[in-house]
C-alpha positions in Angstrom: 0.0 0.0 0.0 1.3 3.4 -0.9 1.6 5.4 2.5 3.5 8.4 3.6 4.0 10.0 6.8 4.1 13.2 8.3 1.8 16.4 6.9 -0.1 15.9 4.1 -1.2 18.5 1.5 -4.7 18.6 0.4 -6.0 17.5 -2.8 -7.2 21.3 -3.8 -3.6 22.6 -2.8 -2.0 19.7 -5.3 -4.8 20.4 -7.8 -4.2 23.6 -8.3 -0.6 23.6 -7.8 -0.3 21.3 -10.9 -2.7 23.5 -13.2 -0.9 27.0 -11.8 2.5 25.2 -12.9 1.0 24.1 -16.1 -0.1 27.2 -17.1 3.5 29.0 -16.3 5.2 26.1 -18.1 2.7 26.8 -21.6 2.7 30.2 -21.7 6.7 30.7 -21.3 7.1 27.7 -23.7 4.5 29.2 -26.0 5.6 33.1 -25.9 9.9 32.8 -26.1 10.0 29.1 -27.9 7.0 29.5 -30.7 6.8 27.8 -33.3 4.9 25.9 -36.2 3.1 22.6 -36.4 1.0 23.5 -39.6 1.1 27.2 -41.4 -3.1 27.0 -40.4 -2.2 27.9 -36.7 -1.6 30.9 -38.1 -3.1 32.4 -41.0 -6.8 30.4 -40.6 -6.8 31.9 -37.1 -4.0 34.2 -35.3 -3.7 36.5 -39.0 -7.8 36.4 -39.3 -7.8 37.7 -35.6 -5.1 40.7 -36.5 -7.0 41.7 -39.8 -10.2 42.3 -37.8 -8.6 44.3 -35.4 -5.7 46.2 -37.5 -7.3 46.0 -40.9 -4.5 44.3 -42.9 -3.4 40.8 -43.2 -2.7 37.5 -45.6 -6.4 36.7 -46.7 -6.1 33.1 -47.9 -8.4 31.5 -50.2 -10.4 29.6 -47.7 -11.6 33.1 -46.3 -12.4 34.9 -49.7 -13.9 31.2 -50.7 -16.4 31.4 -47.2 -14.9 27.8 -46.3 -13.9 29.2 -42.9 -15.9 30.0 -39.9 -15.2 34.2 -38.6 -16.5 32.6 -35.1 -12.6 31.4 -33.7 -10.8 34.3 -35.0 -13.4 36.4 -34.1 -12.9 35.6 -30.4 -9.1 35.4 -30.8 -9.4 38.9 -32.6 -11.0 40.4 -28.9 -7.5 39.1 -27.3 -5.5 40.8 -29.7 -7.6 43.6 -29.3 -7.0 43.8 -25.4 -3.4 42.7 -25.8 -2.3 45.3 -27.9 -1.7 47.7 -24.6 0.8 44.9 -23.2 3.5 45.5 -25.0 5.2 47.1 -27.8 4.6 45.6 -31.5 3.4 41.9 -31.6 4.6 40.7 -28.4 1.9 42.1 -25.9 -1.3 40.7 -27.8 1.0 37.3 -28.8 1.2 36.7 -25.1 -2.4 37.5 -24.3 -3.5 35.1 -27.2 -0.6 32.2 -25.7 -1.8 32.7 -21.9 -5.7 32.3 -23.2 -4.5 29.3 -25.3 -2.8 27.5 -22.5 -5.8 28.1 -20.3 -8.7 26.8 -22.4 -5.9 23.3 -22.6 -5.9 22.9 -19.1 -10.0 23.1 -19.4 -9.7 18.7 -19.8 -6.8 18.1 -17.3 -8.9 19.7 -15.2 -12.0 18.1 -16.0 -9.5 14.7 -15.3 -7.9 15.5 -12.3 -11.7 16.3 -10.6 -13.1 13.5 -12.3 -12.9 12.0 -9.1 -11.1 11.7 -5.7 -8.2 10.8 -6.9 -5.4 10.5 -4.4 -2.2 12.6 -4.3 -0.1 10.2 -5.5 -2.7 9.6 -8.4 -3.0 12.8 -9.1 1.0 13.0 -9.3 0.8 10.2 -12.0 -2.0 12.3 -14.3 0.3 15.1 -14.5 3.4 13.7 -15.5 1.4 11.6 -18.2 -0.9 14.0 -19.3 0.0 17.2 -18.1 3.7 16.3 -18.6 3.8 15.0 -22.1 5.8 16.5 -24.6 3.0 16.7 -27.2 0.1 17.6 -25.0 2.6 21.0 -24.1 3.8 20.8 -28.0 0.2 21.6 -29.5 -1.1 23.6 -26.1 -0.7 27.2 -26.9 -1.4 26.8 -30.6 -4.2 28.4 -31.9 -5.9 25.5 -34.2 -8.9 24.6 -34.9 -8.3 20.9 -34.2 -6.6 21.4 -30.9 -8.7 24.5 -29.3 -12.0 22.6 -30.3 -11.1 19.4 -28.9 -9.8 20.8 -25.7 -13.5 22.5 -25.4 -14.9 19.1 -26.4 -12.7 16.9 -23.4 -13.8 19.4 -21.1 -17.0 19.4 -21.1 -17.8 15.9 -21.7 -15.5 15.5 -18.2 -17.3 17.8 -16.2 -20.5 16.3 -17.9 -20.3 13.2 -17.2 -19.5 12.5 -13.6 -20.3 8.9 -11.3 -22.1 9.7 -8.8 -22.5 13.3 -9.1 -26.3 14.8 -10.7 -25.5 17.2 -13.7 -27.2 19.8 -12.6 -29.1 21.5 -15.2 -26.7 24.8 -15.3 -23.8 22.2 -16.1 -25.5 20.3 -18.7 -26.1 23.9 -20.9 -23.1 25.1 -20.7 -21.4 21.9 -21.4 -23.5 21.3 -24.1 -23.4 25.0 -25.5 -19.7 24.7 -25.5 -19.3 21.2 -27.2 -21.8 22.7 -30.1 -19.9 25.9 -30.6 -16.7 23.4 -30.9 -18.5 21.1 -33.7 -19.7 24.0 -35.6 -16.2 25.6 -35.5 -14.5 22.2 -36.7 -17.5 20.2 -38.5 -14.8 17.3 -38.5 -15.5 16.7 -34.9 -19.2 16.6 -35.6 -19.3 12.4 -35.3 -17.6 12.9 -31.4 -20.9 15.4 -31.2 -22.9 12.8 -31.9 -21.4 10.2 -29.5 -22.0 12.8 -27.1 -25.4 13.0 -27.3 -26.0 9.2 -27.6 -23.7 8.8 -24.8 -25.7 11.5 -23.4 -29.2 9.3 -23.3 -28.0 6.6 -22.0 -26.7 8.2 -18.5 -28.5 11.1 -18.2 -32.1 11.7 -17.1 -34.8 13.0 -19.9 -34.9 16.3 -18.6 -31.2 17.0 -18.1 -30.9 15.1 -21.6 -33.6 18.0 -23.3 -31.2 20.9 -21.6 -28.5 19.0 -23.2 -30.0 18.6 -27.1 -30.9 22.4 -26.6 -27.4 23.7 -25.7 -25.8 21.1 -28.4 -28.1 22.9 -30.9 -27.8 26.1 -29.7 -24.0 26.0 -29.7 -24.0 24.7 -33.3 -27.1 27.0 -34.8 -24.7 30.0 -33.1 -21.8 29.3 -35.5 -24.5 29.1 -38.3 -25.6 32.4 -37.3 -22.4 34.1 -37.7 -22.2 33.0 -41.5 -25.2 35.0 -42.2 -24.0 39.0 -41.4 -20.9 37.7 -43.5 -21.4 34.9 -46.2 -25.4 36.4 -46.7 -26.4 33.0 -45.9 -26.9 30.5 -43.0 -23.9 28.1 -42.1 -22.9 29.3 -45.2 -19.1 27.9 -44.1 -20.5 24.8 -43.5 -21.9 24.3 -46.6 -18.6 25.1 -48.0 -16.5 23.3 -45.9 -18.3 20.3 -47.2 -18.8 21.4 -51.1 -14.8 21.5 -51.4 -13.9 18.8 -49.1 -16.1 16.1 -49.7 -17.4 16.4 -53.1 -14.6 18.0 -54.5 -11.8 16.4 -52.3 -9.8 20.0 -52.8 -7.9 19.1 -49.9 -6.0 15.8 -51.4 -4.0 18.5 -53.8 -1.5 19.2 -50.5 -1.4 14.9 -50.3 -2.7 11.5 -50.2 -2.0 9.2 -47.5 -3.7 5.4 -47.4 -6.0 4.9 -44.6 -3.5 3.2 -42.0 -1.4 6.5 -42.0 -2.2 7.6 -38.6 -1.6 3.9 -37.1 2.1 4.2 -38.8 2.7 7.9 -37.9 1.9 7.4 -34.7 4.2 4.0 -34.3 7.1 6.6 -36.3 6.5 9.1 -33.3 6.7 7.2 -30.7 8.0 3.6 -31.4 8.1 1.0 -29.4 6.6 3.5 -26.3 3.1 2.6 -28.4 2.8 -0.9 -26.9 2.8 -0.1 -23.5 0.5 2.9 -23.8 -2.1 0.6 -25.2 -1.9 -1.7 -22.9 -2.5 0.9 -20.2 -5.3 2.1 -22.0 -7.1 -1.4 -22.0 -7.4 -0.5 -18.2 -8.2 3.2 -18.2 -11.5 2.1 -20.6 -13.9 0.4 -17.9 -13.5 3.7 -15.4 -13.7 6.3 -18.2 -15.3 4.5 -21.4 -16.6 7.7 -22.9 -13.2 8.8 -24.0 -13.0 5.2 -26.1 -16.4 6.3 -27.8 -14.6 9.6 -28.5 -11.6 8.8 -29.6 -13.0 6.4 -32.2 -15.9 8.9 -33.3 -13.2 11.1 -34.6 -10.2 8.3 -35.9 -12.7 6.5 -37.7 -14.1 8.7 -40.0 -10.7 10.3 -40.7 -9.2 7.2 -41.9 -11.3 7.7 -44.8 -10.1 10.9 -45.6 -7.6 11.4 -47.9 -5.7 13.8 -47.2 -4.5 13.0 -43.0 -2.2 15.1 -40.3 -1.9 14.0 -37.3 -3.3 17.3 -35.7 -6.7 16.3 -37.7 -7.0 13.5 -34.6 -5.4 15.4 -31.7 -9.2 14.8 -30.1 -8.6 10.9 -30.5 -4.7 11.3 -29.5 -5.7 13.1 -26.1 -8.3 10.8 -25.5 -5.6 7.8 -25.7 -2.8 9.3 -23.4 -5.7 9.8 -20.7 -6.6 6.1 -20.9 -3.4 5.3 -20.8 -2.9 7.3 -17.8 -5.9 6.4 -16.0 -5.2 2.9 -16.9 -2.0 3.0 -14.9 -3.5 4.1 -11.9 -5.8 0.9 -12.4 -2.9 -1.0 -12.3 -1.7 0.3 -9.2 -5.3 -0.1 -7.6 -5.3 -3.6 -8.8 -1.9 -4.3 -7.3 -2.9 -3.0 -4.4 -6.3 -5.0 -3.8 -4.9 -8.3 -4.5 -2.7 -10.8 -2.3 1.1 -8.6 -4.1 -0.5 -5.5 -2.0 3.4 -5.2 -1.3 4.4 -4.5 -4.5 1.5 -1.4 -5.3 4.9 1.0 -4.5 7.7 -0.9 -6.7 5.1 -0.7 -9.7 3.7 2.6 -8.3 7.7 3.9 -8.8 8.0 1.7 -12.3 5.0 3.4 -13.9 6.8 7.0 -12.8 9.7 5.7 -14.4 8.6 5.0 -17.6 6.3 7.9 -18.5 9.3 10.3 -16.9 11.9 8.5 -19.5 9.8 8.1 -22.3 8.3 11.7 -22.3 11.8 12.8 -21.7 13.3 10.5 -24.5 10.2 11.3 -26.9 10.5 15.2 -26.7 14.1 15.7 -26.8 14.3 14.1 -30.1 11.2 15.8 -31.2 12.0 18.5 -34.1 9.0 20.1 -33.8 10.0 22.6 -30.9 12.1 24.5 -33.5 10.0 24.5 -36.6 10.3 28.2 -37.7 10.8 29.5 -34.3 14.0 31.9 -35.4 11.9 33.2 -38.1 8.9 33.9 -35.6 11.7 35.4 -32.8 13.1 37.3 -36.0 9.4 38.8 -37.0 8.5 39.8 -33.7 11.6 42.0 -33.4 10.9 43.4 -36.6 7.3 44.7 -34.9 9.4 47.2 -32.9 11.4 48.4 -35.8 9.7 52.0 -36.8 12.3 52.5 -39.5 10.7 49.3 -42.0 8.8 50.9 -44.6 9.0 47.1 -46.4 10.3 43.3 -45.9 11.6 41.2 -48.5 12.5 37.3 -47.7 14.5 34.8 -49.2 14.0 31.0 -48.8 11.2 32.0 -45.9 7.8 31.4 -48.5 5.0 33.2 -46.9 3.1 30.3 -45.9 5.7 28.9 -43.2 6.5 33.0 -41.7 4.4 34.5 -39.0 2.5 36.8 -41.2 1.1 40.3 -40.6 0.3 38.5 -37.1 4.2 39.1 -36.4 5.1 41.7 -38.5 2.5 44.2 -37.7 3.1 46.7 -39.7 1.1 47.3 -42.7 4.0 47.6 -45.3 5.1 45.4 -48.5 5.5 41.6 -47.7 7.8 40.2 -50.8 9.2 36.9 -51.4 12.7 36.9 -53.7 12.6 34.2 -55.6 17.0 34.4 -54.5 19.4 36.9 -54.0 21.7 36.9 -57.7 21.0 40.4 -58.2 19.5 42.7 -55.4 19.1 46.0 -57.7 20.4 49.0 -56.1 17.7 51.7 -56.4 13.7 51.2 -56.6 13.0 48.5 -53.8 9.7 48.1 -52.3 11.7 46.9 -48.9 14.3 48.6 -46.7 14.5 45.2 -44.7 15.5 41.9 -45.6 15.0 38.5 -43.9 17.1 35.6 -45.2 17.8 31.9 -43.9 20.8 31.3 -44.9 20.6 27.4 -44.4 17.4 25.7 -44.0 17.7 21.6 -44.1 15.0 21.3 -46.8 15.2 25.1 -48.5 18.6 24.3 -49.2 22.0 26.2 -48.4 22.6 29.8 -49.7 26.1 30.6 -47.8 27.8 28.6 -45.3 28.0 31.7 -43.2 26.4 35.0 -43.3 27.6 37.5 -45.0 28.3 40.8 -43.6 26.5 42.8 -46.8 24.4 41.7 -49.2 24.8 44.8 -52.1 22.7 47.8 -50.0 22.1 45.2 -47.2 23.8 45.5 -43.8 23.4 42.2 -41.7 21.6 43.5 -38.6 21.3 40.3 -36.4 20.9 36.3 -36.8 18.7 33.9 -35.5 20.9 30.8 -36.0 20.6 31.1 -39.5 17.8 33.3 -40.2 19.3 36.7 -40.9 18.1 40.0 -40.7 19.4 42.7 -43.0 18.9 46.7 -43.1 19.1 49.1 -46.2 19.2 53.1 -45.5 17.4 53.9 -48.8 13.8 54.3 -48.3 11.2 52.4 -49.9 9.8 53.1 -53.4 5.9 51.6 -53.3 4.4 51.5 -56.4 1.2 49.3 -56.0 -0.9 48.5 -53.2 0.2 46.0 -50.4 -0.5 42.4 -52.1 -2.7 40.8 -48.8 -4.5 37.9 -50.7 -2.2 34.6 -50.9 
């Protein structure tokens, strides 16, 4: 039996002690190490929000095509909004928008950790494995689709569904007004919806069920209701989304993967670690089974999609490291309820072990911490510059830089197709961004250069390279925003 002695701190005090660290952890990671999973994190949502609110920005075709709910950059657009006071250029509104992030992606570790009375120790386990893991932190403070809506989704449904607590009917709307406004944003997530509400009748009582279907529908006829001041039409973006996707397959032009892709990418990520996490989430099933109908709501449908990133089942992903989680605190409870009751603590200490080594071993070979992060750190110093009347980049397309969200500044945004023969008088830019090695752009100096014809090298990022012209800008045309 796992015992201590001596004072012992409370539950609340370890609760919130994990979630307050949690939240420091994200919001430092997410503020001075950003970074890019996918270019939508930030020109379907952060750019959006900084067009609304500035009036200029990378339009992409999704938005001109109505394909895209205004509802998430909408909201993100009111922390950019209020952030803008913070701090000088992008960095007081980016750290608003990180610290809201990080919040709403402790909304299902807490929903977990109050589930029920877990013990201390317990709750010690949940947050290395799922507070802890490298992936869970990875995608926290990025502002996707895919990952905000499915932490609103795992929220709710664990402060929904509770044993042995009534859902009172305040609860129940809420919940259910929040897991609708997450569907409607990503309709992809529309088949966990519906295991929500089947789960739903079968646990709840009729009345708590009807305050459940209202706030589901209300939630979802809300994002439809924002299409119509905009696209003329309701759930105009729905319509859309499904027109281009489905009928059209539009998407399978950026790839084709078979339908085992996600099985394979997910063994390429994190080998042989896959087994055991399984197995653990055999035994986190019978306690929590709502996160298995969840989980395969959302992978099974995508396996017959086309075109498949991983971030497209972060709701199935997150739903898999809590069983696993859960299911090694089973493990322990089994243990310690059978004749080996002396060995709960050995496997209590083993369990620690390996989620401590493999999260450690996983994330410090992951490459995605640094995935355009100088270029991001390089943008958001350019905010403060008041001297940029224009910024040209070479090897840094559009699609993989921070945009107008970094930038701010509502000058000329170029990309040099190289840098043969920087003319001398004319330019549309005074500043010029360069990475001058990238490992799949290619290598365009083994070291920077100290000029570059009018260039001055300012300051590098590894090897992304800011440099400086004294000329002014010569702007001929208006600022090119759609892309």
């Amino acid at each position: 039996m796992l015992t201590t002695s001596g004072p012992r701190p409370t539950r609340r005090a370890v609760l919130g002690l994990i979630l307050f660290c949690l939240f420091c952890l994200g919001t430092l990671y997410g503020h001075f190490w950003p970074n890019m999973n996918w270019p939508d994190e930030i020109f379907q949502s952060v750019e959006q929000a900084h067009r609304f609110v500035f009036g200029y920005g990378l339009i992409p075709w999704e938005y001109r095509e109505g394909l895209r709910s205004y509802l998430f950059p909408g909201l993100l657009a009111i922390l950019v909004w209020l952030g803008q006071w913070l701090g000088a250029g992008s960095a007081g509104y980016g750290l608003l928008v990180t610290m809201a992030l990080v919040l709403v992606s402790l909304y299902p570790l807490w929903g977990l950790l109050t589930f029920q009375p877990w013990k201390i120790h317990e709750l010690l386990l949940l947050f290395l494995a799922v507070g802890c893991w490298y992936e869970i932190l990875y995608f926290a403070p990025k502002a996707a689709t895919e990952i905000f809506c499915a932490h609103l989704i795992l929220g709710s449904v664990l402060f929904l569904f509770r044993p042995g607590v009534a859902t009172t009917r305040l609860r129940a709307v809420i919940s259910s007004l929040i897991i609708g406004l997450a569907g409607g944003i990503r309709i992809q997530y529309l088949p966990a919806v519906a295991i929500i509400w089947l789960w739903g009748w079968a646990v709840l009582s009729r009345r708590t069920l009807a305050l459940m279907t209202a706030g589901l529908l209300g939630g979802l006829l809300l994002t439809g209701l924002i299409d119509l001041p905009i696209h003329g039409a309701l759930f105009h973006s729905l319509r859309m989304n499904i027109e281009k996707n489905l009928l059209e397959d539009i998407a399978s032009q950026w790839g084709v993967s078979p339908w085992y892709y996600y099985f394979s990418e997910r063994f390429d990520a994190l080998g042989w670690y896959l087994v055991p996490l399984l197995i653990f989430s055999l035994f986190g099933i019978k306690p929590f089974p709502v996160l298995l109908a969840i989980g395969l709501a959302t992978l099974l449908p995508h396996l017959l999609i086309g075109h498949k990133e991983f971030r497209f089942i972060f709701l199935s992903y997150w739903c898999l490291m809590a069983l696993a989680a859960v299911g090694s605190i089973q493990i322990v409870r089994l243990i310690e309820g059978s004749s080996w009751r002396q060995l709960a603590t050995p496997a209590y200490g083993i369990l620690v072990a390996f989620w401590v080594i493999s999260n450690l071993h996983l994330g410090l070979a992951f490459t995605g911490w640094f995935a355009e992060r100088d270029t991001f750190l390089a943008l958001r110093a350019l905010s403060r510059d008041q001297g940029i009347c224009g910024l040209a980049t070479v090897n840094i397309p559009w699609h993989r830089s921070g945009g107008y969200y970094y930038l701010h500044h509502p000058v000329p945004y170029l990309e040099l197709a190289d840098i043969g023969a920087l003319p001398e008088e004319g330019l549309a830019y005074n500043r010029l961004l360069i990475a001058i090695q990238h490992p799949k752009r290619g290598i365009l100096f083994p070291q920077a250069p100290d000029r570059l014809g009018i260039f001055y090298r300012d300051k590098c990022w590894h090897h992304i390279c800011l440099y400086h012209s004294d000329q002014g800008c010569a702007i001929t045309e208006p600022i090119p925003y759609h892309r």
